[in-house]
C-alpha positions, 0 to 999 in steps of 0.5 A: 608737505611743501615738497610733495606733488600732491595738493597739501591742504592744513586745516584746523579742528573746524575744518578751516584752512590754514595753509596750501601749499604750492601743488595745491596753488597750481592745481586748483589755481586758488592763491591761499590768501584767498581761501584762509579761513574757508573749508574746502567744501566751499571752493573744490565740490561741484556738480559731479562730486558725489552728495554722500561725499562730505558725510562719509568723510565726517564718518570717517574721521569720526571712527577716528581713521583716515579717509582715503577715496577717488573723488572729483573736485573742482578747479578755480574755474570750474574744471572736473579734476579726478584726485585721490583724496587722502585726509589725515587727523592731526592731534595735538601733544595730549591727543587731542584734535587739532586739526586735518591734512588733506593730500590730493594725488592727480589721477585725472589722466588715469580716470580718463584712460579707464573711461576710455578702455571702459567704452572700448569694451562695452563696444566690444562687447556689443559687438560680440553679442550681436553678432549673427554667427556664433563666437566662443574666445577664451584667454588660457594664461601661463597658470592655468586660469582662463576667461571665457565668452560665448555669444548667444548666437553660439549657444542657439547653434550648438543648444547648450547653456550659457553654464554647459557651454563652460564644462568639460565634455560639454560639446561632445554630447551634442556632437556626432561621435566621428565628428567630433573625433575628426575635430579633437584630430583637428585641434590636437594639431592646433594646440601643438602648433602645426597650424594656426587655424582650422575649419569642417563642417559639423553638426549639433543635436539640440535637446528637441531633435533638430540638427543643425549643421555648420561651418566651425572655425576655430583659431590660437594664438600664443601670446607673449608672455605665456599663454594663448586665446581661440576664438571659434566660430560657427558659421549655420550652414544647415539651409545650405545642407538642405538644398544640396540633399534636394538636388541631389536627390531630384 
C-alpha cells in the first residue's frame, strides 16, 4: 500500500482513518497527523460529489462487497479531483470486520478528455442537424458493422423515415427507375475505388405526389485500419428546375 500510485487510506471498523499513505499525502495535500482519527467523508466530499454517494457505498459494504465507482473528491484546497474509488473490507483472523482500505486511481485528465471529445460531439452533432441541406455518413468497419446518421433535412428531400432511410432497398421505391440505375452505376465506381466522389441530379417521389429534385453528392473514404465512411449530400434543387422548365417553355 506504500508503494502503489494510487491514494491508499486504512480506516477502522468505524470508518476511522488510521494511515495514509504518501500518494494520498500528495494528492489530496493532507498530512496524516492532521486527518488520524477523521473518516473521509469529513475532508474529501464537496459540492459536486454526488449525495447518493455515502449510501451506496454503505450499501455496498453492507452486502459484503467491494465497492468500486468514478466519484470526485476534494483536495485540501478545494480543488474537484476525478478518482476511481475502490473500497476494500478488512477482516479480522475470525472474520470479522476490522476495518476498510480505500485506493483512489487519479483519472482527473481522463474525466476532462471525455468532457472534452463529449462537447466536441454535441457540437457536431448540432452542426449536422441543423444544417439546411440533407447529410446521410455511415462508418462500415472491417466486420461489417456500420454506424449510421441522417440529418433531418435528408429525410424532408428524400420523404423516408428516419427507420426507412436505414433498410435495404429504401431509396429505390423513391427514386426514378433510370436514375437510380445511373446512380448504382455511379456508385459502383466509387466503391471499387476509380473515384473518391461523384455527383447527378436526381429526383425523389414523396408519398403525397410531389417530386423533388436535387443535386445528390456522394463521397468514400477508406479508413486505415479497414473499413470506410460516405457521406452523401443533397443539395434541393428543385426551384431551380422549375425555372429553367418556364424559360424553356416561354
Amino acid at each position: 500500500a506504500s508503494r502503489t500510485a494510487s491514494a491508499v487510506l486504512l480506516m477502522d471498523a468505524d470508518w476511522r482513518i488510521e494511515w495514509a499513505n504518501e500518494s494520498f499525502e500528495r494528492f489530496f495535500d493532507y498530512r496524516l497527523d492532521a486527518i488520524r482519527g477523521l473518516r473521509p467523508g469529513d475532508i474529501l466530499l464537496g459540492p459536486e460529489t454526488s449525495n447518493t454517494l455515502p449510501g451506496l457505498i454503505l450499501e455496498t459494504i453492507g452486502r459484503g462487497e467491494a465497492f468500486k465507482g468514478e466519484v470526485i473528491n476534494y483536495t485540501r484546497h478545494g480543488r474537484p479531483r476525478w478518482v476511481d474509488l475502490e473500497i476494500q473490507i478488512l477482516k479480522d483472523e475470525r472474520g470479522q470486520i476490522s476495518g476498510f482500505m480505500s485506493l483512489q486511481l487519479d483519472i482527473t485528465e481522463r474525466k476532462r478528455i471525455e468532457a472534452e471529445i463529449a462537447a466536441k460531439e454535441a457540437q457536431f452533432r448540432f452542426i449536422f442537424e441543423a444544417a439546411p441541406i440533407g447529410l446521410s455518413w455511415r462508418r462500415v468497419a472491417t466486420d461489417e458493422s456500420q454506424v449510421r446518421l441522417v440529418n433531418d433535412a435528408h429525410l424532408r428531400l428524400t420523404g423516408l423515415t428516419r427507420e426507412e432511410s436505414g433498410m435495404a432497398g429504401a431509396y429505390s421505391t423513391v427514386s426514378m427507375p433510370e436514375e437510380y440505375i445511373e446512380q448504382q452505376r455511379l456508385y459502383a465506381q466509387l466503391a471499387a475505388g476509380e473515384t473518391t466522389q461523384f455527383s447527378m441530379e436526381k429526383r425523389y417521389r414523396h408519398r403525397e405526389g410531389r417530386v423533388v429534385w436535387v443535386m445528390l453528392t456522394q463521397q468514400r473514404k477508406n479508413l486505415p485500419g479497414g473499413g470506410f465512411e460516405e457521406l452523401s449530400t443533397l443539395v434541393d434543387i428543385t426551384e431551380r428546375k422549375r425555372q429553367a422548365n418556364e424559360l424553356s417553355t416561354a
